[in-house]
C-alpha positions as protocol buffer text, in pm:
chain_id: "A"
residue {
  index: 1
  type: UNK
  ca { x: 0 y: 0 z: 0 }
}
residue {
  index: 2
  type: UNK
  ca { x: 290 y: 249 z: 90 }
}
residue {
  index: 3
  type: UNK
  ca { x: 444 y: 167 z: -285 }
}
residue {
  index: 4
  type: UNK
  ca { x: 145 y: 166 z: -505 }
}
residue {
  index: 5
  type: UNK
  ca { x: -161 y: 341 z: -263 }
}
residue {
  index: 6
  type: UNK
  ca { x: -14 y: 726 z: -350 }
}
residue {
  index: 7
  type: UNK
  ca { x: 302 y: 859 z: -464 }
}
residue {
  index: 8
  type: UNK
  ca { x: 591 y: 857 z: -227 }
}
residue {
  index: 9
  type: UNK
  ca { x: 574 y: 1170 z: 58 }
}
residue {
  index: 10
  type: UNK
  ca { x: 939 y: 1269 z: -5 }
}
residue {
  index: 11
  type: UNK
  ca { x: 1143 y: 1126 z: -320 }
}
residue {
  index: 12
  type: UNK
  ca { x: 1489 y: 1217 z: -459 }
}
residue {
  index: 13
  type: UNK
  ca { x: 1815 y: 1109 z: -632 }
}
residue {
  index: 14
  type: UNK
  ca { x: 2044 y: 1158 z: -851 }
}
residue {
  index: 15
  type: UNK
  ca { x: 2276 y: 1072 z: -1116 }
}
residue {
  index: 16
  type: UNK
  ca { x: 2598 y: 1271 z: -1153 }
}
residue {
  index: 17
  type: UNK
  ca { x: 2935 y: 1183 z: -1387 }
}
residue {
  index: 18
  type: UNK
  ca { x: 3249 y: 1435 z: -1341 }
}
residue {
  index: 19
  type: UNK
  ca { x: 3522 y: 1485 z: -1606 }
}
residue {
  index: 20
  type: UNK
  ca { x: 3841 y: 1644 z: -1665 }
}
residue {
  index: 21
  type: UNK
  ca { x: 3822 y: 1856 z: -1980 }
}
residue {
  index: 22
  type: UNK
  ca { x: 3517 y: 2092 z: -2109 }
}
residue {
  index: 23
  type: UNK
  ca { x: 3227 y: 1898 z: -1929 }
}
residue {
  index: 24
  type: UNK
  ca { x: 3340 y: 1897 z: -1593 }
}
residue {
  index: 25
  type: UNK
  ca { x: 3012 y: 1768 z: -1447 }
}
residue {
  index: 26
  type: UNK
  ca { x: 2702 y: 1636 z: -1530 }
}
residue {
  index: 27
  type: UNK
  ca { x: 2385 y: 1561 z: -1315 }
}
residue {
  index: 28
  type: UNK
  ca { x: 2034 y: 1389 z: -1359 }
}
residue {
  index: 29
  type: UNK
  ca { x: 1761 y: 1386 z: -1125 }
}
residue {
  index: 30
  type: UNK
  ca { x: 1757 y: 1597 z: -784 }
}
residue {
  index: 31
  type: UNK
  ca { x: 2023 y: 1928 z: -780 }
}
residue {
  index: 32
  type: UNK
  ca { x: 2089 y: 2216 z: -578 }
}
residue {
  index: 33
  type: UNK
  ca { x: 2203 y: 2550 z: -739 }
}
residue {
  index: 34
  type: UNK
  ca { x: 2417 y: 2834 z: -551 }
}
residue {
  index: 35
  type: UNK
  ca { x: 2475 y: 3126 z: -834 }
}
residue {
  index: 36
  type: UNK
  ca { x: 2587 y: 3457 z: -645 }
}
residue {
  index: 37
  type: UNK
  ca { x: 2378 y: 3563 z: -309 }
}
residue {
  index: 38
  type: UNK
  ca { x: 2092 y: 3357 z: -454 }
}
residue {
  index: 39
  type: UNK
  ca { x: 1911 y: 3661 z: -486 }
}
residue {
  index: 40
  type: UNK
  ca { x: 1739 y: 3487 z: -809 }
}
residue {
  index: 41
  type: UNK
  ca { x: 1772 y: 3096 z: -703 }
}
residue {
  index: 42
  type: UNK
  ca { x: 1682 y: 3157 z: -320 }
}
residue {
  index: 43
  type: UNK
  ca { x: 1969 y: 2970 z: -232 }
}
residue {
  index: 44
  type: UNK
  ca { x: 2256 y: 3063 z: 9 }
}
residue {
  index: 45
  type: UNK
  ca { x: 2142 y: 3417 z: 97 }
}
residue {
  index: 46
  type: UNK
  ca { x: 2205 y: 3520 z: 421 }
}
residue {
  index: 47
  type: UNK
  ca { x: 1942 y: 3624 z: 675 }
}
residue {
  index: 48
  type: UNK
  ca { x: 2163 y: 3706 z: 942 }
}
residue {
  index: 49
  type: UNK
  ca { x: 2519 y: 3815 z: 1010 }
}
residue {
  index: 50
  type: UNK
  ca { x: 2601 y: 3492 z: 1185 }
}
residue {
  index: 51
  type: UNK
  ca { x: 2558 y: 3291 z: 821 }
}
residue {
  index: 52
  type: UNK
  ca { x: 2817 y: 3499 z: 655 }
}
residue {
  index: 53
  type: UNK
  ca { x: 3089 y: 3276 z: 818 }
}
residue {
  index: 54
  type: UNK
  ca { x: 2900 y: 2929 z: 727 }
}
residue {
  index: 55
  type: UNK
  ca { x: 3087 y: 2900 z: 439 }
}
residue {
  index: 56
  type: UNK
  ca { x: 3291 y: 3006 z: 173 }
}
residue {
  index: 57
  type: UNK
  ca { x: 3053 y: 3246 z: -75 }
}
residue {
  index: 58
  type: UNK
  ca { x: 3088 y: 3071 z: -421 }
}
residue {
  index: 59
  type: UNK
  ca { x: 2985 y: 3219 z: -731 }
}
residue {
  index: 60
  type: UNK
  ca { x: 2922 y: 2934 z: -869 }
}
residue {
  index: 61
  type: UNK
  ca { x: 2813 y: 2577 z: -724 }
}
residue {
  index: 62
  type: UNK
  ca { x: 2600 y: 2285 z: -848 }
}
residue {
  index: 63
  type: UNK
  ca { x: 2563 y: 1994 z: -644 }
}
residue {
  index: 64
  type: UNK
  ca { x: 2385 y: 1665 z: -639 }
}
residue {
  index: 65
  type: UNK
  ca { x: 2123 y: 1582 z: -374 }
}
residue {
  index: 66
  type: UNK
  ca { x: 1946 y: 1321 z: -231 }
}
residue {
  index: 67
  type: UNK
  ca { x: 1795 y: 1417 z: 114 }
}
residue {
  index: 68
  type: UNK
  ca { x: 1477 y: 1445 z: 338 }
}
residue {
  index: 69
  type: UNK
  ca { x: 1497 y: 1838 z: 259 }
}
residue {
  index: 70
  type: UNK
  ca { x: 1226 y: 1902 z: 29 }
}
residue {
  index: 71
  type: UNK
  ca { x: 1307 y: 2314 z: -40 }
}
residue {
  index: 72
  type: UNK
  ca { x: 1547 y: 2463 z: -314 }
}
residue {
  index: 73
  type: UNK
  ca { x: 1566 y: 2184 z: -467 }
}
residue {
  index: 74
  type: UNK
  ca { x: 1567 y: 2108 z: -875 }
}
residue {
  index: 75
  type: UNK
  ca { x: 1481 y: 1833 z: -1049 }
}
residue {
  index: 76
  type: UNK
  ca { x: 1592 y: 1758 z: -1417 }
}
residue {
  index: 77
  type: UNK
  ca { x: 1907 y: 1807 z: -1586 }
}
residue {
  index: 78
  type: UNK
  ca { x: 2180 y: 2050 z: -1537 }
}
residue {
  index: 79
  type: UNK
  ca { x: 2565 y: 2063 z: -1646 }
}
residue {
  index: 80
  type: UNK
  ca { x: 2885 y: 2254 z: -1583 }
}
residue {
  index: 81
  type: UNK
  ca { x: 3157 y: 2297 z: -1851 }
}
residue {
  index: 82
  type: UNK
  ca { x: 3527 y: 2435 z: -1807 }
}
residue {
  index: 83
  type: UNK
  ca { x: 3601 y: 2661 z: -2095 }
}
residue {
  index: 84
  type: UNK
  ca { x: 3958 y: 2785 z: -1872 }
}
residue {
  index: 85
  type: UNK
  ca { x: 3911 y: 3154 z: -1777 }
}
residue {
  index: 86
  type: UNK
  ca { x: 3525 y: 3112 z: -1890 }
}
residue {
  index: 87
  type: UNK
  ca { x: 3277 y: 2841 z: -1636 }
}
residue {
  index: 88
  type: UNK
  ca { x: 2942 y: 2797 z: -1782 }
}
residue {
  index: 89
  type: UNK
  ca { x: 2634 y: 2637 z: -1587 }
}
residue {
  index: 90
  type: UNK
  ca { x: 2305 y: 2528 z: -1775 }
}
residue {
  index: 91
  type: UNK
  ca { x: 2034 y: 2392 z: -1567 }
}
residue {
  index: 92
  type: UNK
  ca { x: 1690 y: 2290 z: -1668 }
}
residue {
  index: 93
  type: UNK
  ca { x: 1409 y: 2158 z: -1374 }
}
residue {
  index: 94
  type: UNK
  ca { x: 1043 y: 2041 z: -1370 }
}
residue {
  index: 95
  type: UNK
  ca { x: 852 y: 1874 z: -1097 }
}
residue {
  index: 96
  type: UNK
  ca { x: 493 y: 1892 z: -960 }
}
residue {
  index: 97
  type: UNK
  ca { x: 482 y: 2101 z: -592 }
}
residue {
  index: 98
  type: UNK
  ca { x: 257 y: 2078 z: -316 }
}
residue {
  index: 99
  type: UNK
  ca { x: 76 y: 2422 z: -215 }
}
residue {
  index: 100
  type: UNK
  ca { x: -33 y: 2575 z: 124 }
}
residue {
  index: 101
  type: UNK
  ca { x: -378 y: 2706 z: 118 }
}
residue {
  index: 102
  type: UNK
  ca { x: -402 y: 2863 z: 456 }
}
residue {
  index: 103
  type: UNK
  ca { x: -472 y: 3179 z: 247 }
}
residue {
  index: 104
  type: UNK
  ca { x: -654 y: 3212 z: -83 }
}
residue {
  index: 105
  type: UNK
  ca { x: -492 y: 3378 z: -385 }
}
residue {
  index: 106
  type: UNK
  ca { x: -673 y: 3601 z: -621 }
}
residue {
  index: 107
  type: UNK
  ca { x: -854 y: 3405 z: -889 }
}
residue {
  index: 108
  type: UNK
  ca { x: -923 y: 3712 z: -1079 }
}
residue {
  index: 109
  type: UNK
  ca { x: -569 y: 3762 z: -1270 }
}
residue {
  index: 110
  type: UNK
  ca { x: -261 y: 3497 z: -1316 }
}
residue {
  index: 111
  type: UNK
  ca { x: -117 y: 3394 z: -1007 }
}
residue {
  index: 112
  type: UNK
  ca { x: 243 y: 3322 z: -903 }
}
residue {
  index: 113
  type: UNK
  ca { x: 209 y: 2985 z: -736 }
}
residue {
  index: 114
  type: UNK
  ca { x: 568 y: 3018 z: -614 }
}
residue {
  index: 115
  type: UNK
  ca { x: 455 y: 3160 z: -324 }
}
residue {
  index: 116
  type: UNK
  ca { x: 204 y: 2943 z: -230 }
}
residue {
  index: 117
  type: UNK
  ca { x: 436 y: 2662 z: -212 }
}
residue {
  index: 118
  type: UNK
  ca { x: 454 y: 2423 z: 124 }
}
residue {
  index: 119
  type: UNK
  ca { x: 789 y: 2347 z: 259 }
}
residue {
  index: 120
  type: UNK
  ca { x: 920 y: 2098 z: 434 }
}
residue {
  index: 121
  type: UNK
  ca { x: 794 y: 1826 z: 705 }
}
residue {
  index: 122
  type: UNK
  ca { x: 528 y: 1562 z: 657 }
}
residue {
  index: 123
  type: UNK
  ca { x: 156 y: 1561 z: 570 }
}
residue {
  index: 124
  type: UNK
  ca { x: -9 y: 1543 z: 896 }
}
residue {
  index: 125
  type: UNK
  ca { x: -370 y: 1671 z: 825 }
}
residue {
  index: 126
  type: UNK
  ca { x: -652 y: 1627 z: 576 }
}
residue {
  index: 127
  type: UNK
  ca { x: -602 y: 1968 z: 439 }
}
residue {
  index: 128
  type: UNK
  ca { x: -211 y: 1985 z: 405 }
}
residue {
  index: 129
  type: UNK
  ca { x: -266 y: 1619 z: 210 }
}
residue {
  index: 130
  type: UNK
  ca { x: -557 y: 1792 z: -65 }
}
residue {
  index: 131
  type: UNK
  ca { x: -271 y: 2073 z: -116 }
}
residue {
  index: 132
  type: UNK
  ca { x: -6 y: 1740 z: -267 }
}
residue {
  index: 133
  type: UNK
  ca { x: 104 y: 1779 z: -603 }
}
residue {
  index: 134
  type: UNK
  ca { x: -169 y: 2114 z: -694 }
}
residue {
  index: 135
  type: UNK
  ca { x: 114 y: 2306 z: -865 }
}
residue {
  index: 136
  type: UNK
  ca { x: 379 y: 2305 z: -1126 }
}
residue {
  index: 137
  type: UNK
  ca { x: 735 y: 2431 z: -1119 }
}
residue {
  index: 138
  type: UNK
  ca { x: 927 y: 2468 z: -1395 }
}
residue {
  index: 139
  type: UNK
  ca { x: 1273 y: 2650 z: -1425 }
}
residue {
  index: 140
  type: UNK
  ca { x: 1592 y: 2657 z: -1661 }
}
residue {
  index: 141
  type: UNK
  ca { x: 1888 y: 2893 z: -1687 }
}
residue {
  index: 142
  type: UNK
  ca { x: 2266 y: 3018 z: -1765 }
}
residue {
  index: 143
  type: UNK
  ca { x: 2539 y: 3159 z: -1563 }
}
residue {
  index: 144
  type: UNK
  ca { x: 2870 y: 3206 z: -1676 }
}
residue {
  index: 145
  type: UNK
  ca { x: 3182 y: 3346 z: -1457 }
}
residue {
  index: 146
  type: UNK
  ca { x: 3497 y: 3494 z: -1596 }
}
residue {
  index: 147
  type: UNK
  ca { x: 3800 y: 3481 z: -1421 }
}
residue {
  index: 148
  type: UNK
  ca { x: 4030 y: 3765 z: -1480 }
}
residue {
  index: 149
  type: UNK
  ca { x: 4356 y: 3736 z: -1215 }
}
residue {
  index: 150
  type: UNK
  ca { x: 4182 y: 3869 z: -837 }
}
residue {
  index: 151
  type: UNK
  ca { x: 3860 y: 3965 z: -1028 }
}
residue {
  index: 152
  type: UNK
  ca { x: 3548 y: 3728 z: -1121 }
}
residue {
  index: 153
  type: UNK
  ca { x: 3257 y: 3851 z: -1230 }
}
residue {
  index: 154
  type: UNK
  ca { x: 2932 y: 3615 z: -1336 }
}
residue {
  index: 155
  type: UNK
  ca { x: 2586 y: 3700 z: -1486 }
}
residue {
  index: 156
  type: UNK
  ca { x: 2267 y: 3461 z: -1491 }
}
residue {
  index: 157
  type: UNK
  ca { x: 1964 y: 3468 z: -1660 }
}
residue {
  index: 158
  type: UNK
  ca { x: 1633 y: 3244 z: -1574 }
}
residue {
  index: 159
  type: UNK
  ca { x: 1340 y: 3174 z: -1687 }
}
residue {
  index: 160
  type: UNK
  ca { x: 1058 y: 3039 z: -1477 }
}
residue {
  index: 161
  type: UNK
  ca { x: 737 y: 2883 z: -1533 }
}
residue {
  index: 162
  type: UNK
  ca { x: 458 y: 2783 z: -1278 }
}
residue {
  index: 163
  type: UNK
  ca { x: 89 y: 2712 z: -1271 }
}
residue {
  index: 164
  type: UNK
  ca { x: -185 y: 2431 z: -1153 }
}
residue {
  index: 165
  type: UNK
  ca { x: -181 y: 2074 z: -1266 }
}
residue {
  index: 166
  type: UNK
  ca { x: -493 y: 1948 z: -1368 }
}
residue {
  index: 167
  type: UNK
  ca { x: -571 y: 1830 z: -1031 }
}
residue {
  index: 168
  type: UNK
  ca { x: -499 y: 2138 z: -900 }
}
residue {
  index: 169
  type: UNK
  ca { x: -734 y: 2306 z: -1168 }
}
residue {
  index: 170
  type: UNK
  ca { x: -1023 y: 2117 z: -1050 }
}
residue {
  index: 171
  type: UNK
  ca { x: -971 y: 2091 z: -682 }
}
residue {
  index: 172
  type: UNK
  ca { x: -950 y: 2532 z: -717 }
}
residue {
  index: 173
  type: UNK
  ca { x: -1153 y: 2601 z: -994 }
}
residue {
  index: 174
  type: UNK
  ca { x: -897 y: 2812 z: -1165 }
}
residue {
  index: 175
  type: UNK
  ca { x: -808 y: 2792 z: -1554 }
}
residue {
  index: 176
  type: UNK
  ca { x: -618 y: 3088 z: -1637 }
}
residue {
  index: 177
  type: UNK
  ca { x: -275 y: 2997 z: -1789 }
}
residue {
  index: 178
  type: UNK
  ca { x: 67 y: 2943 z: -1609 }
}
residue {
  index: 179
  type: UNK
  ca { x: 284 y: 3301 z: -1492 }
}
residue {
  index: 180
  type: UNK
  ca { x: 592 y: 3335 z: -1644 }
}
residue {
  index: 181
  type: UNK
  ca { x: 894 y: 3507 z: -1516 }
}
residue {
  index: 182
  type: UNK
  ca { x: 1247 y: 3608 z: -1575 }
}
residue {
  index: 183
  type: UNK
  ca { x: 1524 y: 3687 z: -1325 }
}
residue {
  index: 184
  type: UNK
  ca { x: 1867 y: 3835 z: -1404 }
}
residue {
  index: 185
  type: UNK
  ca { x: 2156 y: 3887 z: -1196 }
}
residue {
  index: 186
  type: UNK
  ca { x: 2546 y: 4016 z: -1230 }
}
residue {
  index: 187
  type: UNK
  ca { x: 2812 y: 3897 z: -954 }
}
residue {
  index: 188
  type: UNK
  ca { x: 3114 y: 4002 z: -844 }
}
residue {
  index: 189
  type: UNK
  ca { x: 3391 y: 3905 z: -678 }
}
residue {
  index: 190
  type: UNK
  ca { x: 3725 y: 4016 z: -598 }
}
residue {
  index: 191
  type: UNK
  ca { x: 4009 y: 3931 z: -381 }
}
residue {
  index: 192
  type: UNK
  ca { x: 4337 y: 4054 z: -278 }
}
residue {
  index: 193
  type: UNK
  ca { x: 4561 y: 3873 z: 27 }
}
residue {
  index: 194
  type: UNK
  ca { x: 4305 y: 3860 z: 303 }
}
residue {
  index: 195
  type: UNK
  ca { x: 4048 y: 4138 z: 176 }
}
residue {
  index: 196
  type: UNK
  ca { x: 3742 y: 4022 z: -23 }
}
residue {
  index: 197
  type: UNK
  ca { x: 3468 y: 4189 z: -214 }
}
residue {
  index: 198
  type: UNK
  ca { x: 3178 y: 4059 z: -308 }
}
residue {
  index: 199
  type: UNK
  ca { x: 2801 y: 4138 z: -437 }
}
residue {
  index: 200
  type: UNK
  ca { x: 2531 y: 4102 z: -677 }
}
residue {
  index: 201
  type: UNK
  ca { x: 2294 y: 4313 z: -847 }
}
residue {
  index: 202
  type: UNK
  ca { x: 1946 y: 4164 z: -956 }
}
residue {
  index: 203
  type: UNK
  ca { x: 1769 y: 4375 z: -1161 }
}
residue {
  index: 204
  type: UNK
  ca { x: 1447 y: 4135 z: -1168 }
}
């Protein structure tokens, strides 16, 4: 009953192969992203000043994952190639997502289901389990960093796609079409002995 009643509450993995020359790594299935602050990917940005010593900032990280965490997470394809001075990361993600309804969005105008989207912990009541799998969530994207001696700088660009499944459709009544966005950012980084300087500027 636990296999074939309903879909699996929580389920991830991932295959990743790593090379030496222009594709340096390559992953299928579940993915985290870390471009910049995360201004655009909502990963790594800090919400206090205890984070900032965490960990290193990166300007660019992609890394498998398989885990109970169920937030910032893509699933799909994505790929990082070593072009020497130039590092280019394309990433592509689709998955279903379950929404919180403990307030009601507008029907009257397209929606942005992003932020109606639960995170984390287990279904433990009737009304968090009608809110599984309501939602799409679909996102793909480029960054590319430059190294230039104590200087890096990086720009992204991402597209994202979300709207209702067809479950979600008739469990809310609502038929308009999915909301599409873009989000841009520029990085930069730069570093000399002990003395480090780094930001990003997001545009939208």
């Amino acid at each position: 009953k636990g296999l074939w009643g309903y879909r699996p509450e929580h389920l991830c993995g991932f295959l990743e192969w790593k090379g030496k020359r222009i594709l340096e790594q390559l992953i299928f299935g579940s993915y985290r992203l870390n471009n910049g602050l995360g201004l655009t990917q909502g990963a790594g940005l800090m919400h206090s000043p205890s984070g900032i010593h965490s960990r290193p900032l990166l300007l660019s990280s992609l890394k498998p994952y398989a885990g109970a965490g169920e937030s910032i997470i893509h699933q799909g394809f994505a790929c990082k190639l070593n072009l020497g001075m130039i590092k280019a990361v394309f990433w592509s993600s689709f998955q279903t997502v379950d929404l919180s309804l403990q307030k009601t969005p507008s029907l009257d105008e397209k929606t942005d289901w992003a932020g109606f989207i639960r995170e984390g912990g287990n279904h433990r009541s009737p009304t968090e389990l009608s809110g599984r799998n309501l939602a799409y969530l679909g996102s793909a994207g480029v960054q590319v960093v430059v190294s230039l001696d104590r200087l890096r700088l990086g720009v992204q660009y991402a597209p994202e796609i979300n709207g209702l499944t067809g479950r979600g459709k008739d469990s809310l009544q609502y038929f308009e079409g999915p909301s599409l966005y873009h989000a841009t950012s520029i990085q930069a980084q730069w570093k000399l002995n002990k003395f480090e300087l780094y930001g990003e500027f997001a545009p939208g």
